[in-house]
VMD Tcl script that draws the C-alpha trace (Angstrom):
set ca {
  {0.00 0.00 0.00}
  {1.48 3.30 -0.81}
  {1.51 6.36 1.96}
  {0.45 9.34 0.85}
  {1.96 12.03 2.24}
  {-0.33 14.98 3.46}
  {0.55 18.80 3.28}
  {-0.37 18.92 7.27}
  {0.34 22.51 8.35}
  {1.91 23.17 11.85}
  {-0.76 24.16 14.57}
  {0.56 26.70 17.22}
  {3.62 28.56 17.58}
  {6.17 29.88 19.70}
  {5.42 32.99 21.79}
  {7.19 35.74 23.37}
  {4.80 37.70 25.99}
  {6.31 41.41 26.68}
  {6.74 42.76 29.58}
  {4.23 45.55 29.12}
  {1.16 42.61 28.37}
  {2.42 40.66 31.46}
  {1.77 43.29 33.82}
  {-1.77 44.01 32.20}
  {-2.37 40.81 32.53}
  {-1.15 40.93 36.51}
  {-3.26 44.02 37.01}
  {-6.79 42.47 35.80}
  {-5.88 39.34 37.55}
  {-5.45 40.94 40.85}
  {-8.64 43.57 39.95}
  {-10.69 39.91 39.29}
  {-9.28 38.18 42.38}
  {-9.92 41.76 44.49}
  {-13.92 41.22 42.87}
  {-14.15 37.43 44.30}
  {-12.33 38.52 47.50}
  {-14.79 41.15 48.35}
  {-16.07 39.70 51.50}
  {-12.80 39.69 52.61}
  {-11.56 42.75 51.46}
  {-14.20 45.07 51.61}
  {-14.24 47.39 54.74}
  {-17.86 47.86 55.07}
  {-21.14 45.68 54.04}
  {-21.91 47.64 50.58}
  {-25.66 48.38 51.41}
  {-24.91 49.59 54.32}
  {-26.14 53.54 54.90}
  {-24.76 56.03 57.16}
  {-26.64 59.36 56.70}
  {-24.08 61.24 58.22}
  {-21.34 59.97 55.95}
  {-23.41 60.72 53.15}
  {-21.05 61.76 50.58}
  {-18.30 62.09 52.56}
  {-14.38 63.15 50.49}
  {-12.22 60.30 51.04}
  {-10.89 59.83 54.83}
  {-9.40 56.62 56.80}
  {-12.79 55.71 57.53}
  {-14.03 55.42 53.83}
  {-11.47 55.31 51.47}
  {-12.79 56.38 48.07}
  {-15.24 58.58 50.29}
  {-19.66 57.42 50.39}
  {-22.03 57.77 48.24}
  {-25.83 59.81 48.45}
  {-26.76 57.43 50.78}
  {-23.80 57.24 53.28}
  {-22.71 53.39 51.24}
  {-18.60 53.18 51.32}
  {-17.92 53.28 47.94}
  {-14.44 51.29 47.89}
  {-16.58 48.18 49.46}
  {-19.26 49.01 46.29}
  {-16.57 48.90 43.23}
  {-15.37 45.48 45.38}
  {-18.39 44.02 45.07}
  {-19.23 45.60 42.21}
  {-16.44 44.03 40.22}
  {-18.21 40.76 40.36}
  {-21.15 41.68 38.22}
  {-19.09 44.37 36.02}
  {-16.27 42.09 34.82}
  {-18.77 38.68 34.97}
  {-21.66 40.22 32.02}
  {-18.81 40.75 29.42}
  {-16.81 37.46 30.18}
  {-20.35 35.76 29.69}
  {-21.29 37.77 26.56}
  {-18.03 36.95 25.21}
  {-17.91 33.55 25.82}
  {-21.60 32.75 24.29}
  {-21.02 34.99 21.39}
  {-17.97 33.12 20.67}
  {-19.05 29.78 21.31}
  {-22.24 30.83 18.94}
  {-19.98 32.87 15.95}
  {-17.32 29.97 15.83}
  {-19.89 27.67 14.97}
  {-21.58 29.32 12.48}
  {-18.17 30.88 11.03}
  {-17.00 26.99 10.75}
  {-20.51 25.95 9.05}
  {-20.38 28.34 6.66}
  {-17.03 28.05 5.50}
  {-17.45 24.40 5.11}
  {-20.79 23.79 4.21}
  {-20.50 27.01 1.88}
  {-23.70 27.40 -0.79}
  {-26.97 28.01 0.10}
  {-26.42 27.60 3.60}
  {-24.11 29.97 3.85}
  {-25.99 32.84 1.60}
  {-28.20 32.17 4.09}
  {-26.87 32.77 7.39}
  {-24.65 35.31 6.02}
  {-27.77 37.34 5.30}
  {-29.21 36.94 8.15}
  {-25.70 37.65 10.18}
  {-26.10 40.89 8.33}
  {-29.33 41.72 9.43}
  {-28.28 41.14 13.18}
  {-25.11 43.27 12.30}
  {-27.31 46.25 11.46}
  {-28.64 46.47 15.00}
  {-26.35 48.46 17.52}
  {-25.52 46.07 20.63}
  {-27.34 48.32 23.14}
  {-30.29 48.99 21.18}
  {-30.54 45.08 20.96}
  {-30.37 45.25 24.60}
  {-32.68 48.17 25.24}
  {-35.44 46.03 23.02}
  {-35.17 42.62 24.59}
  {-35.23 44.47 28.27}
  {-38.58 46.34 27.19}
  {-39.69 42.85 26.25}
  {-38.52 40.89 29.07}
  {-37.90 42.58 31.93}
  {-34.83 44.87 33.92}
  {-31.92 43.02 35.28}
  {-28.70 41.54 34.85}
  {-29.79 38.43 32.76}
  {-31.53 39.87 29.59}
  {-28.91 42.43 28.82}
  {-26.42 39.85 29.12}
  {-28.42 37.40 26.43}
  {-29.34 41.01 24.38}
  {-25.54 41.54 23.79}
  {-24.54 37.89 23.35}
  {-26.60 37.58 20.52}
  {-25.65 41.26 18.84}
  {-21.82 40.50 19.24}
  {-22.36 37.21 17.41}
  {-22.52 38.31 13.64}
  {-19.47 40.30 14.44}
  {-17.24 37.66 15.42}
  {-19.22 35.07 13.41}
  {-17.91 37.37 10.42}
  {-14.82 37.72 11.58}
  {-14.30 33.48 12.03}
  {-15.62 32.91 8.29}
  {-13.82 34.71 6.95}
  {-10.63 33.08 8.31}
  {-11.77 29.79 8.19}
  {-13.10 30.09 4.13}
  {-9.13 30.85 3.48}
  {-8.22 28.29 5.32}
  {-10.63 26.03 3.95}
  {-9.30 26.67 0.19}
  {-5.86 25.51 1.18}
  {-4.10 22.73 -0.20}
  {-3.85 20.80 2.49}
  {-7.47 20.61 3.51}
  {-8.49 19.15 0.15}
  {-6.16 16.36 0.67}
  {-7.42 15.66 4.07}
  {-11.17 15.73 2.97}
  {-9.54 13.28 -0.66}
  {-7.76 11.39 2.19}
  {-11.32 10.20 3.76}
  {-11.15 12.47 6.59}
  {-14.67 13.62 7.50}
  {-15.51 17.76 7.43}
  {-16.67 17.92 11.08}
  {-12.68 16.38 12.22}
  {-10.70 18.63 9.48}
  {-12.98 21.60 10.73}
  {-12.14 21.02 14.66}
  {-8.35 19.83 14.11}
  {-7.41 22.35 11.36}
  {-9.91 24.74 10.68}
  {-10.29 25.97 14.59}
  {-6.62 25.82 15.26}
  {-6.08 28.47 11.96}
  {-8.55 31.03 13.40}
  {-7.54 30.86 17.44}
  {-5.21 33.65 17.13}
  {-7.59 35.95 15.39}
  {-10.25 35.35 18.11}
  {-8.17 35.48 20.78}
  {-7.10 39.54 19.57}
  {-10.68 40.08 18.43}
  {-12.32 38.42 21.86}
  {-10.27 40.57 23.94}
  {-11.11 44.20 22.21}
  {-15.20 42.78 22.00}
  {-14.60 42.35 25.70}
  {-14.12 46.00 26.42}
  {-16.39 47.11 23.99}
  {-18.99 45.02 26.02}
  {-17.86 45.97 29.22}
  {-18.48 49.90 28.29}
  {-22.28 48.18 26.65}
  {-23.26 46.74 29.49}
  {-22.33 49.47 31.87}
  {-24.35 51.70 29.67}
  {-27.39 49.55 30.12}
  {-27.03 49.84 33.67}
  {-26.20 53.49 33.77}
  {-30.01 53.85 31.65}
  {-31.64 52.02 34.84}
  {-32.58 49.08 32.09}
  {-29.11 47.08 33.49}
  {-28.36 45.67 37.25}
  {-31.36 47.40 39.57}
  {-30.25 49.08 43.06}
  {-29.68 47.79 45.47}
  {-27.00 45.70 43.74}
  {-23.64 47.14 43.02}
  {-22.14 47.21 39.35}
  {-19.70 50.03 37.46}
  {-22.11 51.29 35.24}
  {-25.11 51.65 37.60}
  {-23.01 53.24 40.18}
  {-21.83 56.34 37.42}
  {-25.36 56.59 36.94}
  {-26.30 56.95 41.09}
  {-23.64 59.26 41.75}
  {-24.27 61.54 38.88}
  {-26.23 63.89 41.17}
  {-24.01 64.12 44.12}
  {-21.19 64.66 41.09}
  {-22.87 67.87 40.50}
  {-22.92 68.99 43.84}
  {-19.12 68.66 44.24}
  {-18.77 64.79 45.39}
  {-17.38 63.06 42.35}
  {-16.08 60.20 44.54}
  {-18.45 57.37 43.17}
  {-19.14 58.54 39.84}
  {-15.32 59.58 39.36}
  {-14.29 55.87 40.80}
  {-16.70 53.88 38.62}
  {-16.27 55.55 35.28}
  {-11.94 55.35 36.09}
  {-12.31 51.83 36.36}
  {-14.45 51.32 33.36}
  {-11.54 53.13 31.03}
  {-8.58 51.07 32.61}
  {-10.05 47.86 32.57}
  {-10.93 48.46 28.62}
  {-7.86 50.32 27.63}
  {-5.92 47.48 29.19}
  {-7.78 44.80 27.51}
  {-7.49 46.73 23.98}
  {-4.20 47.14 24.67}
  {-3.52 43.49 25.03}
  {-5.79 42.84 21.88}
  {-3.22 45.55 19.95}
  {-0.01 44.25 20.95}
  {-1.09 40.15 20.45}
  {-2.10 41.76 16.58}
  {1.29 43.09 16.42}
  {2.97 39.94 17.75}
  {1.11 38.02 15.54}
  {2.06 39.85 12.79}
  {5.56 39.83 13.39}
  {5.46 35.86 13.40}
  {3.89 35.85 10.33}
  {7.01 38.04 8.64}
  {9.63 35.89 9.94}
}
mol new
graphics top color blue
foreach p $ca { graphics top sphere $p radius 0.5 }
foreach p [lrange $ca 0 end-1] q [lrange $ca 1 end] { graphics top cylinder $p $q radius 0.2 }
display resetview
């Protein structure tokens, strides 16, 4: 019997992590471990009111000063970490899960299925992310849950794009038409090879949706449609201390919104310098 030899092309690469990525890295580790810690960490029960601390410049006794209400507002970011980094991880995660898929099927499959769900990837596309959100909240009902489900579903074309796209040039190579010749079935080339080619795409493009969702979600809370009081998140807290922000205490509004930018400029920033990396393996 003669071997055939197959054009197999090399999955994964060597990587050099910079200094500058591993210290982003270290800083939203410690931020999510700070978030899970918050029982531990968190001077004061977050619902908590003291009328006379009402807001109050930061002191000893309350850090990043009190809110309206008297609430410390160092012990409300804590806790309010859990909620503001969890709804774009889980957005993220099911509109990935959801666009790899489809990007796959498509790219394989190809035809009519593929005019198909293209089109209707398009219409999707055409609605903004928070208006998505706005609508299915109106629908079902305030909260953390249909936002989350709301954005899931509008980041999906984008990334769903994004995956067939890589995967259709992949799937014209050489190699994979030797596989598929070879006896190999579509649904094995597409999770050995396929997948493997468009990782390091998703991984740059998952990590700039992630901010991008982050500042969405915040955005539905800051409307009132998002996370309800008395329940601590980013977004909702901008929103609650935008009055006492015009009366000279910026303390929660100013703590909030600082966190929002860091935590997506980091996360961006990571998403531009894997590009670049990425690109510089590709020259060599």
């Amino acid at each position: 019997m003669t071997s055939i030899s197959l054009p197999l092309r090399p999955v994964g690469s060597s990587r050099r992590y910079d200094t500058v990525s591993l210290v982003i890295v270290g800083a939203l580790l410690v931020l999510l471990a700070a978030g899970l810690a918050a029982p531990l960490l968190a001077p004061y029960d977050p619902n908590a009111t003291d009328i006379l601390a009402a807001n109050s410049a930061p002191s000893s006794a309350h850090w990043l000063g009190a809110d309206d209400l008297g609430r410390d507002v160092l012990s409300r970011i804590l806790y309010g970490t859990r909620l503001s980094l969890l709804g774009p991880a889980l957005i993220i995660a099911a509109s990935t899960l959801a666009g790899v898929s489809i990007g796959i099927a498509c790219a394989w499959l190809g035809g009519w299925f593929d005019t198909v769900v293209s089109r209707v990837m398009d219409f999707l596309f055409a609605f903004p992310g928070v208006l998505l959100a706005v609508l299915t909240v109106a629908a079902l009902d305030t909260g953390f849950v249909a936002p989350v489900i709301a954005l899931a579903v509008g980041y999906t074309p984008y990334l769903a794009r994004v995956v067939r796209t890589m995967a259709m040039r992949e799937r014209r190579l050489a190699y994979v038409e030797a596989l598929h010749s070879s006896g190999l079935g579509g649904w094995a080339i597409s999770w050995r090879h396929l997948l493997p080619a468009v990782l390091p795409v998703l991984r740059v493009q998952g990590a700039i949706a992630f901010g991008s969702a982050l500042v969405d979600l915040a955005a539905v809370s800051y409307i009132g449609l998002g996370v309800q009081p008395p329940d601590a998140e980013w977004g909702l807290m901008v929103s609650q201390g935008q009055s006492a922000l015009l009366n000279g205490s910026p303390w929660q509004s100013l703590s909030a919104g600082l966190l929002i930018v860091l935590v997506v400029v980091a996360v961006n920033t990571l998403g531009e310098r894997a590009t670049s990396a990425s690109e510089k393996l590709r020259e060599r």
